[in-house]
C-alpha positions in Angstrom: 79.1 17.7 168.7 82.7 18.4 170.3 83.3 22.1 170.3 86.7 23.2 170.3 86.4 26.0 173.0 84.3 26.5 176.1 83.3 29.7 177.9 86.7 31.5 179.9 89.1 30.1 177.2 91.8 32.2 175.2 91.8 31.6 171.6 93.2 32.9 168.6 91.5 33.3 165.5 92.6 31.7 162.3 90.1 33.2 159.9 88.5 36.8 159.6 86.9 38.7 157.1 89.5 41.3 157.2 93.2 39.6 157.1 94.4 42.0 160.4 92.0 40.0 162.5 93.7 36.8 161.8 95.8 35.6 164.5 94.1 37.9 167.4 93.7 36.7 170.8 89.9 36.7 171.6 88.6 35.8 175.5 85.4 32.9 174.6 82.3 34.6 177.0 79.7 32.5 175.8 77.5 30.3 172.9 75.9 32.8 170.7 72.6 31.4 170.7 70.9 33.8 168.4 73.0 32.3 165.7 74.4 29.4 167.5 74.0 27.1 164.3 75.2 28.1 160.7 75.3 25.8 158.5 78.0 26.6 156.9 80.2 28.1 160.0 78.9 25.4 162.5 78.2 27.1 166.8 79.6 30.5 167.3 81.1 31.8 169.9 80.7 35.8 171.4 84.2 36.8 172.5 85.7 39.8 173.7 88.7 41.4 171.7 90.9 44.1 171.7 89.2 46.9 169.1 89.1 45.6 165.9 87.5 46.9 162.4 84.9 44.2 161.0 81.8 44.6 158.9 78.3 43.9 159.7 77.1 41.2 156.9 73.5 41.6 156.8 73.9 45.5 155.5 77.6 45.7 154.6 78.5 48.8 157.2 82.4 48.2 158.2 82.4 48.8 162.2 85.7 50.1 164.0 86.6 49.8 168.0 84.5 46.8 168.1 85.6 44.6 171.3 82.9 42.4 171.4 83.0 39.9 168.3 80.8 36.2 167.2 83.2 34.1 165.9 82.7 30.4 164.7 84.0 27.8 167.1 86.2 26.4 163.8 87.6 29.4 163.3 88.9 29.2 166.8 92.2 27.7 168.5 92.2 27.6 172.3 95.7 28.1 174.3 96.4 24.9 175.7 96.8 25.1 179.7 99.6 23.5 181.5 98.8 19.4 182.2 97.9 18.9 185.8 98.2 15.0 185.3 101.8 14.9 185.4 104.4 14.7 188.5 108.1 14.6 188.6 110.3 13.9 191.7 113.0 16.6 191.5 116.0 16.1 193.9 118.2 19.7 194.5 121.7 19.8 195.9 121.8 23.2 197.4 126.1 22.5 198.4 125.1 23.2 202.1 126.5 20.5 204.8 124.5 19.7 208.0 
């Protein structure tokens, strides 16, 4: 199975269970292995976030100032980092004579 993130990434979310949490930068800490397999969400993730309001689903109590969050790793889009594999020769004319 090919996860989209991996532990250290930055993400953003593309789906929440409240529509202000969609779009929010998370930081991916680690696999939640408690509930590392849904079936019908796939691996989560824990990640930390800026406080948010969400809702706990087993009893239906809506949290606020939450900054630690498990999110689905297909509900999750990592910022790409700059490609390393590239080079390019770059000549400057700086319009000083020797």
């Amino acid at each position: 199975m090919s996860l989209r993130c991996k532990p250290g990434d930055l993400a953003y979310a593309t789906k929440a269970f409240f529509p202000e949490n969609v779009g929010m930068v998370v930081q991916v800490l680690e696999i939640d292995n408690m509930h590392a397999i849904s079936i019908e969400d796939g691996p989560r993730w824990i990640c930390k976030c800026h406080p948010i309001r969400t809702i706990t689903l087993f009893t239906g109590i809506v949290k606020y100032d939450v900054t630690q969050v498990w999110i689905p790793d297909r509900y999750l889009i990592p910022f790409a980092g700059p490609s390393i594999t590239h080079t390019i020769d770059v000549e400057i004319d700086i319009g000083v004579s020797t």
